[in-house]
N, CA, C and O atoms as a MOPAC input file, in Angstrom:
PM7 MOZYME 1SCF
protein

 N    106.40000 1    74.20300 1   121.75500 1
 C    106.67700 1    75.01200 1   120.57900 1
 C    105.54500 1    76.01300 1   120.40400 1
 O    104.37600 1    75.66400 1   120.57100 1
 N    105.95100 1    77.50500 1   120.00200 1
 C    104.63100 1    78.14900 1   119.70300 1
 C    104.74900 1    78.24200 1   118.05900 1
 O    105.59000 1    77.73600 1   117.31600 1
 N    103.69000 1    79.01000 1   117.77600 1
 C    103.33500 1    79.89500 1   116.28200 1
 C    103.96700 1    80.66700 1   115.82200 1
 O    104.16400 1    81.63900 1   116.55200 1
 N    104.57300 1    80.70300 1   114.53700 1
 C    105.15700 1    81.55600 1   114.01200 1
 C    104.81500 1    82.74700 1   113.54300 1
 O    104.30400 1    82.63300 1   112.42900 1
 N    104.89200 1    84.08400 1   114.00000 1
 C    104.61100 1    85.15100 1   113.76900 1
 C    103.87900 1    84.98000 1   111.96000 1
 O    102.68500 1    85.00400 1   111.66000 1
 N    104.77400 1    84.85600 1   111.26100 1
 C    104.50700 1    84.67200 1   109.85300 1
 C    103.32500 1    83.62300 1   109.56400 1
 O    102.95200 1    83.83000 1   108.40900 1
 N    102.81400 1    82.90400 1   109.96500 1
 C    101.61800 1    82.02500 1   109.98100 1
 C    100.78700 1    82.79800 1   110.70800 1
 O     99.68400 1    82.88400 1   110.16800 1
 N    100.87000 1    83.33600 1   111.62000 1
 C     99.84700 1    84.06600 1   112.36400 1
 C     99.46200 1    85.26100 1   110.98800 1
 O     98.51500 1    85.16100 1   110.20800 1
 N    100.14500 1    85.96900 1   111.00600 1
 C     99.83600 1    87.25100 1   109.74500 1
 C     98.87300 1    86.55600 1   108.81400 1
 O     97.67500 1    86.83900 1   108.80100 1
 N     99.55600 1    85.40800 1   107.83600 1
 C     99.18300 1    84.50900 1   106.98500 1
 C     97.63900 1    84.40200 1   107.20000 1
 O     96.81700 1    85.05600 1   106.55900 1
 N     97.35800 1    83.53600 1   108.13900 1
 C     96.14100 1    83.17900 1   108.86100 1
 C     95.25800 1    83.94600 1   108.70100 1
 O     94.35500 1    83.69600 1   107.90200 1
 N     95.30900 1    85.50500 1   109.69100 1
 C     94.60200 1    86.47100 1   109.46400 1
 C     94.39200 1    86.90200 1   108.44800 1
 O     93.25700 1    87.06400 1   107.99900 1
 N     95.51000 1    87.19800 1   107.82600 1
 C     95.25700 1    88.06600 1   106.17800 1
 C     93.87800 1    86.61700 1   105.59400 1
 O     92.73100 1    87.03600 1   105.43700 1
 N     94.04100 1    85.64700 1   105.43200 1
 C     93.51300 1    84.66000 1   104.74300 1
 C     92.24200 1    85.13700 1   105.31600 1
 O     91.59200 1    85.87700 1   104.57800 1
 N     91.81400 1    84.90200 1   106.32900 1
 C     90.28100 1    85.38600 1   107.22900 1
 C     89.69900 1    86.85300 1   106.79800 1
 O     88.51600 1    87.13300 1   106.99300 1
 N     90.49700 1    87.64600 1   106.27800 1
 C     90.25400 1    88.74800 1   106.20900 1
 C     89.16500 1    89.11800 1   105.49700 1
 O     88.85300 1    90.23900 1   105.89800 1
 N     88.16000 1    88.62900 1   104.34600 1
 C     86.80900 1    88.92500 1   104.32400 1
 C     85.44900 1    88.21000 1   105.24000 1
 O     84.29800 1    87.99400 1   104.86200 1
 N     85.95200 1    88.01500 1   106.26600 1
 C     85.07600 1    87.35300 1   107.16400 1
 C     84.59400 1    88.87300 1   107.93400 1
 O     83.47600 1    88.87600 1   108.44900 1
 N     85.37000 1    90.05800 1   108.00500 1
 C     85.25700 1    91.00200 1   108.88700 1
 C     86.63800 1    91.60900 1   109.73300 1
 O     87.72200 1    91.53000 1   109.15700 1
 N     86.60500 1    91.90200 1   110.39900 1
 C     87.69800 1    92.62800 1   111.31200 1
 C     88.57600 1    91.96800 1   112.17800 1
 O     88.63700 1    92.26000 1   113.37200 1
 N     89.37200 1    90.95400 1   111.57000 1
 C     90.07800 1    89.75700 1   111.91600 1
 C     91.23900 1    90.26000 1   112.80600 1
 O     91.91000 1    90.96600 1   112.05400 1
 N     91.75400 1    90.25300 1   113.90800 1
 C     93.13200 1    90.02600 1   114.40200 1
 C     93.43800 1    88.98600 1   115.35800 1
 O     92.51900 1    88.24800 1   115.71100 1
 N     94.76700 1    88.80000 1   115.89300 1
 C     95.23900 1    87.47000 1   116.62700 1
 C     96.01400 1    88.82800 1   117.36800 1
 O     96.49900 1    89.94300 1   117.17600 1
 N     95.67600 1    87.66100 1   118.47100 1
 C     96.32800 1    87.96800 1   120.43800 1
 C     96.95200 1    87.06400 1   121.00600 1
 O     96.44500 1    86.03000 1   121.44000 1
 N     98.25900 1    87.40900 1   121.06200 1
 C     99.20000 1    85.84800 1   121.70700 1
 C     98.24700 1    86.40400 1   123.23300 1
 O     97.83600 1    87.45000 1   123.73400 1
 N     98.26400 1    84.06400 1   123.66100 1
 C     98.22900 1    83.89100 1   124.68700 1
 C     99.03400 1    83.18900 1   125.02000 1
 O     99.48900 1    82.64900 1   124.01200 1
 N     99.66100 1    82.74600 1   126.14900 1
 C    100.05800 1    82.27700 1   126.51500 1
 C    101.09800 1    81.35700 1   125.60400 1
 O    101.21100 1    80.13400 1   125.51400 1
 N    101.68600 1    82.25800 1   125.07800 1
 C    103.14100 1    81.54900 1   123.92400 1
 C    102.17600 1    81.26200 1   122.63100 1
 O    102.89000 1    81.01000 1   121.66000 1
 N    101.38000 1    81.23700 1   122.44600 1
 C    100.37200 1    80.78100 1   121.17500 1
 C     99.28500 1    82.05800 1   120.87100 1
 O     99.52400 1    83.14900 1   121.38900 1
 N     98.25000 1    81.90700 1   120.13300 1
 C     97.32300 1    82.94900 1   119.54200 1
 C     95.92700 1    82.74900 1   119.53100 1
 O     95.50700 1    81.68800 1   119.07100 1
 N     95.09600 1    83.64000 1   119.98400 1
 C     93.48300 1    83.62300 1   119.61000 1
 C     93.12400 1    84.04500 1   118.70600 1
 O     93.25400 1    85.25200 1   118.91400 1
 N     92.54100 1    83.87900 1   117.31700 1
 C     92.00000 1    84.58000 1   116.59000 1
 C     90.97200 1    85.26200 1   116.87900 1
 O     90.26500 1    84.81600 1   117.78400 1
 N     90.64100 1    86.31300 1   116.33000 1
 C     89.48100 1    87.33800 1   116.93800 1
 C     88.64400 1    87.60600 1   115.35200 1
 O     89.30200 1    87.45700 1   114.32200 1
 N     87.41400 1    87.93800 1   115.29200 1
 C     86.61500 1    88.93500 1   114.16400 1
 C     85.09900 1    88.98000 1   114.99200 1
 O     84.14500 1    88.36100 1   115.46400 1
 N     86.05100 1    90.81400 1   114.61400 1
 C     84.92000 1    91.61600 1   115.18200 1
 C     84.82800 1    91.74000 1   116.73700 1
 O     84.18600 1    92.60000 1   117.34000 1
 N     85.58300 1    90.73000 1   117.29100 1
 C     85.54100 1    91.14000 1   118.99000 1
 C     85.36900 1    89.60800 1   119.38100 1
 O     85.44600 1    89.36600 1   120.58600 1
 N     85.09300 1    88.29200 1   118.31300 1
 C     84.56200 1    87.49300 1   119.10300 1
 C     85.89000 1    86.38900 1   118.34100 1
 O     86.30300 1    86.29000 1   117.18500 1
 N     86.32700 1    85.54600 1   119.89300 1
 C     87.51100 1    84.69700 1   119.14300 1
 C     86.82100 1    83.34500 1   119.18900 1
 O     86.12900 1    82.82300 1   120.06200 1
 N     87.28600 1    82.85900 1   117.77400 1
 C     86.62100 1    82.20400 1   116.76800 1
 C     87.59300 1    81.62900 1   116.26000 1
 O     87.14000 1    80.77200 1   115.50200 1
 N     89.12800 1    81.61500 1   116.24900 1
 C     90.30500 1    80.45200 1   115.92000 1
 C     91.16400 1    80.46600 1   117.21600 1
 O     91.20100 1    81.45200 1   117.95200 1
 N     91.84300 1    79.33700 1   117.45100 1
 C     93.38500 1    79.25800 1   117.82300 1
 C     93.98400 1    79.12100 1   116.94100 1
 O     93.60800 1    78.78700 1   115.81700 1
 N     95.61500 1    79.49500 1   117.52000 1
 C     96.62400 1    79.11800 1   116.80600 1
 C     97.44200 1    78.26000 1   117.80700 1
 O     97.63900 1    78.61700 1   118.96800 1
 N     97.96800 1    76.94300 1   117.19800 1
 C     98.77400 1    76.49200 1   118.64500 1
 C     99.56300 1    75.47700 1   117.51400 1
 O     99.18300 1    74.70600 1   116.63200 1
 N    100.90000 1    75.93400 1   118.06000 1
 C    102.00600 1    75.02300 1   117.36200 1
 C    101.96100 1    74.94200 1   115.98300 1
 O    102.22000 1    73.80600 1   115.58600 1
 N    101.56100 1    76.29400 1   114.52000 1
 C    101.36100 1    76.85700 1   113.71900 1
 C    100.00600 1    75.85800 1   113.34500 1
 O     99.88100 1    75.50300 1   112.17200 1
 N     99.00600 1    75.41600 1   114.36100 1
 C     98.16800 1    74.34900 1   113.49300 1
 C     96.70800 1    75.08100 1   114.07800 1
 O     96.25800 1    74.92200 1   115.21200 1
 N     96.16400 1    75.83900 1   113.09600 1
 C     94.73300 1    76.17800 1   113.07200 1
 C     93.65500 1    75.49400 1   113.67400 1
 O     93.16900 1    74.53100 1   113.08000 1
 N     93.21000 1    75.85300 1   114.77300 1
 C     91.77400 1    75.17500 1   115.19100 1
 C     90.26100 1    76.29000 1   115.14500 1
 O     90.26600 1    77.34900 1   115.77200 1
 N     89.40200 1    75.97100 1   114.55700 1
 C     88.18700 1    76.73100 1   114.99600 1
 C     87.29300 1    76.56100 1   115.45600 1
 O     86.62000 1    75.70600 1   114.88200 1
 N     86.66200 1    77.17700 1   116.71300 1
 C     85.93900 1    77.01400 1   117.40700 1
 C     84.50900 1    76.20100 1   117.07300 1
 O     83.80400 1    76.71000 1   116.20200 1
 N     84.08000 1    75.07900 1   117.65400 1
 C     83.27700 1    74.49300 1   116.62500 1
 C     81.74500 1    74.92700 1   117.44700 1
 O     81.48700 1    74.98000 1   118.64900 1
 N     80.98000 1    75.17400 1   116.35500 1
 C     79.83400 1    75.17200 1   115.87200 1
 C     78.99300 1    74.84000 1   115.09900 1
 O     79.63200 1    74.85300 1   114.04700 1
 N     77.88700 1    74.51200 1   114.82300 1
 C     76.84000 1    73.86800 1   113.96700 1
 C     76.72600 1    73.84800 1   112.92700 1
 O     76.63400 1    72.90600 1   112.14000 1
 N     76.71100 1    75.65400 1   112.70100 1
 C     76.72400 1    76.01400 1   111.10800 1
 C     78.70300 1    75.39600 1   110.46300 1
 O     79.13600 1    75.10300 1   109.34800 1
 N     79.14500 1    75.43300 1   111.40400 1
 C     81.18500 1    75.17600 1   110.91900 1
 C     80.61000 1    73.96600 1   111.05600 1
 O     80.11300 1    73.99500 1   109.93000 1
 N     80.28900 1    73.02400 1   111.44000 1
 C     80.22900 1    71.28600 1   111.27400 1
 C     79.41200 1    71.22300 1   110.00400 1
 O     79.81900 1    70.65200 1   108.99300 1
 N     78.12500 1    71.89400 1   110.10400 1
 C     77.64400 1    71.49300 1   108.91300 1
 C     78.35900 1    72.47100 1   107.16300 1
 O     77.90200 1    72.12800 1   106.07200 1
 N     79.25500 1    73.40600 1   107.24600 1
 C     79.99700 1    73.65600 1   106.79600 1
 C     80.84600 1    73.07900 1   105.84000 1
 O     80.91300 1    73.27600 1   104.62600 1
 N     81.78400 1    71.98600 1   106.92300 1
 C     82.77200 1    71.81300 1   106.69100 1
 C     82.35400 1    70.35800 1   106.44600 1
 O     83.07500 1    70.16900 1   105.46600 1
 N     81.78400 1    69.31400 1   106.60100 1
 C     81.28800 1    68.38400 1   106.40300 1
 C     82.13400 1    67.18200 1   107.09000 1
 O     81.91200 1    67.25900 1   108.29900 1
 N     82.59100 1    66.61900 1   106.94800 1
 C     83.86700 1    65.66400 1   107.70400 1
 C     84.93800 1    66.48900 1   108.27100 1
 O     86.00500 1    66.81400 1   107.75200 1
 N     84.33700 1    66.84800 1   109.74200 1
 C     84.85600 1    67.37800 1   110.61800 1
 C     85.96500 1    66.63300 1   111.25300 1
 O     85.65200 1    65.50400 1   111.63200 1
 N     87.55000 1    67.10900 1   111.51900 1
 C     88.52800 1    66.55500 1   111.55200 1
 C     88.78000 1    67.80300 1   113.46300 1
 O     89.31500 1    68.90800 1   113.55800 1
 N     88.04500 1    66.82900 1   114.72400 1
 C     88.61100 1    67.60200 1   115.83300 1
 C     89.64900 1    66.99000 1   116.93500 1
 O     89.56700 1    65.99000 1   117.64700 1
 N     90.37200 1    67.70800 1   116.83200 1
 C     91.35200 1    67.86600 1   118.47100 1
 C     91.63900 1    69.09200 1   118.97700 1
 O     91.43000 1    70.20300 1   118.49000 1
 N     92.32800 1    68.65600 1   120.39200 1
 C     92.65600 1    69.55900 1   121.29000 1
 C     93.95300 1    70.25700 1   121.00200 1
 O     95.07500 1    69.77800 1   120.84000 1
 N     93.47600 1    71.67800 1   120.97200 1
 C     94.69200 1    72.90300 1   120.60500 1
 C     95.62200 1    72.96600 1   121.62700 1
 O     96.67800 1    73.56200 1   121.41800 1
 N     95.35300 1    72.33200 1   122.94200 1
 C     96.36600 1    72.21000 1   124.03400 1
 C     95.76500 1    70.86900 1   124.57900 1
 O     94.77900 1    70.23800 1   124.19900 1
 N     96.51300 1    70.66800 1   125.42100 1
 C     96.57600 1    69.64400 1   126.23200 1
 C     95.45000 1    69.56200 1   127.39000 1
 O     95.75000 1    70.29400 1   128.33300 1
 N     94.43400 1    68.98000 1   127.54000 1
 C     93.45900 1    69.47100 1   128.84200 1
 C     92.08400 1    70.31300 1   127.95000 1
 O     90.95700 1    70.48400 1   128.41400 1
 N     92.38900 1    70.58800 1   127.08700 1
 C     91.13800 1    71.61900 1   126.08900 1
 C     90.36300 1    70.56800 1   125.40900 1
 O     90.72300 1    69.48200 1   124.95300 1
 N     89.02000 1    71.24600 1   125.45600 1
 C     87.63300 1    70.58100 1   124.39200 1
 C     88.07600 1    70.54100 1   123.29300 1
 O     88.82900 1    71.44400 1   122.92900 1
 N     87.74600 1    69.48800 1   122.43800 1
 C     88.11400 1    69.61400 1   121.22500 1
 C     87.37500 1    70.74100 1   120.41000 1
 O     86.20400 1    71.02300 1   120.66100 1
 N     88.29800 1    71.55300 1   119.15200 1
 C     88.02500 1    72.48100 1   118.49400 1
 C     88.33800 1    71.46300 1   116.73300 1
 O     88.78600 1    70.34400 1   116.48300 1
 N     87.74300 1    72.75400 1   115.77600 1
 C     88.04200 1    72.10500 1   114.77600 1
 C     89.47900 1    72.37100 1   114.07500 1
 O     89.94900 1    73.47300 1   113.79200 1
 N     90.16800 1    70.87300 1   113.82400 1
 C     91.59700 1    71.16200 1   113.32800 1
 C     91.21700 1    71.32800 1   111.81400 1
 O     90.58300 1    70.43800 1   111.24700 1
 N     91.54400 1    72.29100 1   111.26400 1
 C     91.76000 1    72.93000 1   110.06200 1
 C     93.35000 1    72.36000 1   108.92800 1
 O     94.43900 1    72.90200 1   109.11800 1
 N     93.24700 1    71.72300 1   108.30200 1
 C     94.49300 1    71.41200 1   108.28100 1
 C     94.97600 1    72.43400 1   106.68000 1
 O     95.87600 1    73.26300 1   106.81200 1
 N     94.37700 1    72.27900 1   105.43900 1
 C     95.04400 1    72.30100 1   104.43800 1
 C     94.11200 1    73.66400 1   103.54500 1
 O     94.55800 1    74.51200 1   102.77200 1
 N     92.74700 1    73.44500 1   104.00900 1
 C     91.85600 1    74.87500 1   103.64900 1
 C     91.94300 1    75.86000 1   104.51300 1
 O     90.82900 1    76.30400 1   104.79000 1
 N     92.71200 1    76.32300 1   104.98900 1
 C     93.08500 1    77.77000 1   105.20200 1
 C     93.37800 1    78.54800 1   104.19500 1
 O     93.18900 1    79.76000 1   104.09700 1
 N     94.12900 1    77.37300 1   102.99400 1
 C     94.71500 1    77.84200 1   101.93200 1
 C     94.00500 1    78.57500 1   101.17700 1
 O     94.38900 1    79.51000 1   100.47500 1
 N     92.31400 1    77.91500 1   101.38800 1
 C     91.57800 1    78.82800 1   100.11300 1
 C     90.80300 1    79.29500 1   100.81500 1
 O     89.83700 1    78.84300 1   101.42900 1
 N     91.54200 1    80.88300 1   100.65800 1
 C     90.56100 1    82.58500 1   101.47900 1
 C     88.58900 1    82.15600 1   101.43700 1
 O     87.84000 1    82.01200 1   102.40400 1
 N     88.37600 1    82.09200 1   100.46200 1
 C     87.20500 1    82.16000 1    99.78800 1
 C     86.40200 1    81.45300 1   101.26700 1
 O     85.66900 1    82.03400 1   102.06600 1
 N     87.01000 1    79.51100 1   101.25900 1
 C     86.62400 1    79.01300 1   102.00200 1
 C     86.96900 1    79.34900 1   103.20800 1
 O     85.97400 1    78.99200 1   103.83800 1
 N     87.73300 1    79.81400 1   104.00700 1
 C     88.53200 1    79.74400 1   104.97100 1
 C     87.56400 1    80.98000 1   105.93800 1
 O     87.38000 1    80.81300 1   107.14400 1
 N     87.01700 1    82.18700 1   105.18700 1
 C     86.39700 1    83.13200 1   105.26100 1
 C     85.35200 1    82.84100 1   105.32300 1
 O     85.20700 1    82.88200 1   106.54500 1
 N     84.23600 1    82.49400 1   104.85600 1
 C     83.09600 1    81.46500 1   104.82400 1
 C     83.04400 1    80.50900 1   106.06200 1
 O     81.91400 1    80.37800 1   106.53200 1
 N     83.80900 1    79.98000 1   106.53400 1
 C     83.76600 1    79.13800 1   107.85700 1
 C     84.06700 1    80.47500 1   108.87800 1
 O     84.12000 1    80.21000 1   110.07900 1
 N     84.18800 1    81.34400 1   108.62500 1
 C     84.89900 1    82.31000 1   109.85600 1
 C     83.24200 1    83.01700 1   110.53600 1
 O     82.73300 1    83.06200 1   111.65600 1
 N     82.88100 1    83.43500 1   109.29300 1
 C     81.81100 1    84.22000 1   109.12900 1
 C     80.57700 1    83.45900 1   109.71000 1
 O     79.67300 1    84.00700 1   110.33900 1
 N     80.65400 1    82.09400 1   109.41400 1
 C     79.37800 1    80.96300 1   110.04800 1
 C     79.67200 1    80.61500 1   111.55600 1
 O     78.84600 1    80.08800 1   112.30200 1
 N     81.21700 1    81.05100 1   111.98300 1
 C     81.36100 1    80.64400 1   112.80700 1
 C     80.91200 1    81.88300 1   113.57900 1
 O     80.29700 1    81.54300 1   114.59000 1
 N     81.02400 1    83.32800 1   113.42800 1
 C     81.25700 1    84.22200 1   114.57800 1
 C     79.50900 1    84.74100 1   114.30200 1
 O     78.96400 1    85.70100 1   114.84700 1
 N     79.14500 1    84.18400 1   113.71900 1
 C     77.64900 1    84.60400 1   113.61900 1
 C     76.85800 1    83.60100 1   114.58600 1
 O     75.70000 1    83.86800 1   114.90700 1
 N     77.41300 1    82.59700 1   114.98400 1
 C     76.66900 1    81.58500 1   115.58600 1
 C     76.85700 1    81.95600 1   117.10800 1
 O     75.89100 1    81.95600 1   117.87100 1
 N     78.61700 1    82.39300 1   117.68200 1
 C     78.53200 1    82.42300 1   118.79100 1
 C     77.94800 1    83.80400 1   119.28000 1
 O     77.63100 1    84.72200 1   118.52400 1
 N     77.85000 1    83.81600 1   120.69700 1
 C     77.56800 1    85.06000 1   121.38600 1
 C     77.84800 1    85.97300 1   121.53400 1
 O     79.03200 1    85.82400 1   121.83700 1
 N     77.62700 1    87.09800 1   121.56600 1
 C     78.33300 1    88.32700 1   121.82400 1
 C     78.92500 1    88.15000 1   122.63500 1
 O     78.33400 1    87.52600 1   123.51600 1
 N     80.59000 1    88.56500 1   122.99300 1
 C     81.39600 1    88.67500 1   124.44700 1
 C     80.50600 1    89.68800 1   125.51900 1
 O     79.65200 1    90.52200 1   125.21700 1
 N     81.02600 1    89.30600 1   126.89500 1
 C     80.43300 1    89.62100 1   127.83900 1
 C     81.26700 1    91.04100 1   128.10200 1
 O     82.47100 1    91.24100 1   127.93700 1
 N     80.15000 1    92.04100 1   128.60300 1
 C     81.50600 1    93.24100 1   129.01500 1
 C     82.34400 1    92.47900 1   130.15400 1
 O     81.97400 1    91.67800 1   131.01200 1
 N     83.42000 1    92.93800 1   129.89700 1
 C     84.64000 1    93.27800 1   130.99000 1
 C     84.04500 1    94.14100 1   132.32100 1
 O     83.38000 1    95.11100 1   131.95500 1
 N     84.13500 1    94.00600 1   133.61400 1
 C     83.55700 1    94.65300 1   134.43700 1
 C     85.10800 1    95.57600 1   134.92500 1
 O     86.27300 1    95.17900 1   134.95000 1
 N     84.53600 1    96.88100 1   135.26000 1
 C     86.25200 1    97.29200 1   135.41600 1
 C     86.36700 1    96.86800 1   136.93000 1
 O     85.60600 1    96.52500 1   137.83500 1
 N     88.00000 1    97.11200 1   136.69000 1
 C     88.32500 1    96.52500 1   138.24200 1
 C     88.45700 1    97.58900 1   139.20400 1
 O     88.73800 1    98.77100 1   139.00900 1
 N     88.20500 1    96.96200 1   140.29600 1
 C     88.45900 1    98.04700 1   141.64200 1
 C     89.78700 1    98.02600 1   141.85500 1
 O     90.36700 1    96.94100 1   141.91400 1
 N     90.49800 1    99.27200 1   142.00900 1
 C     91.53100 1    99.13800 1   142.41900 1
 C     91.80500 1    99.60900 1   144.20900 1
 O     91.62800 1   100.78200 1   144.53600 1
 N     92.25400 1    98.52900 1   145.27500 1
 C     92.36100 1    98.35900 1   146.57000 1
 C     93.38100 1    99.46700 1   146.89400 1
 O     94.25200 1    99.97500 1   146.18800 1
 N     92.97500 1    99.71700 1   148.31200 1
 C     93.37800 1   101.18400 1   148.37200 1
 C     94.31900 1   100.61200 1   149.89300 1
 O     93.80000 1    99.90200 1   150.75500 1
 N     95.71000 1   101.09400 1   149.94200 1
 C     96.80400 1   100.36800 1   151.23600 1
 C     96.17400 1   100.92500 1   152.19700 1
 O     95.60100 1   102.00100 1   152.02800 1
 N     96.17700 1   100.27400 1   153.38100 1
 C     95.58400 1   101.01700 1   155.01300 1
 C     97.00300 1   101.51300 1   155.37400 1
 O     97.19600 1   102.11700 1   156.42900 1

């Protein structure tokens, strides 16, 4: 099963004072993004965020599983998404903690003999 377009919107709009929030289906499901760095899934309309130190010590009784099958556990988010205030506040601790993304190197494109 994937994410429902309408939970995805939802989601984001909710994140939206964290910074420059959007979602990118992958693979039938969604990455959340702010600012360039992805910092939620979406998988099977059930919120996970990428866990980090400042989000554990955050969120306090950290509730984690795997957003797919074979994946590290992330943090499952279940019922505070609901409140922006908080939901935004974990976004913001979260994308401040990880790394800047790496450039993209462009690709060569191979030339036929």
């Amino acid at each position: 099963m994937s994410s429902d377009k309408d939970f995805i919107d939802f989601i984001v709009d909710q994140m939206g004072d964290s910074g420059s929030v959007n979602a990118k289906k992958m693979f039938g499901d969604y990455g959340v993004y702010c600012n360039g760095k992805i910092v939620a899934l979406v998988c099977d309309n059930k919120l996970f965020v990428k866990p980090t130190q400042a989000g554990k010590d955050f969120i306090g009784n950290v509730l984690e599983a795997e957003p797919y099958t074979g994946a590290k556990p992330w943090f499952l988010i279940q019922d505070q998404f609901e409140d922006r205030e908080w939901i935004s506040e974990l976004i913001r601790l979260t994308y401040a903690e990880l790394p800047e993304p790496k450039e993209k190197k462009p690709r060569s494109i191979k030339k036929k003999k």
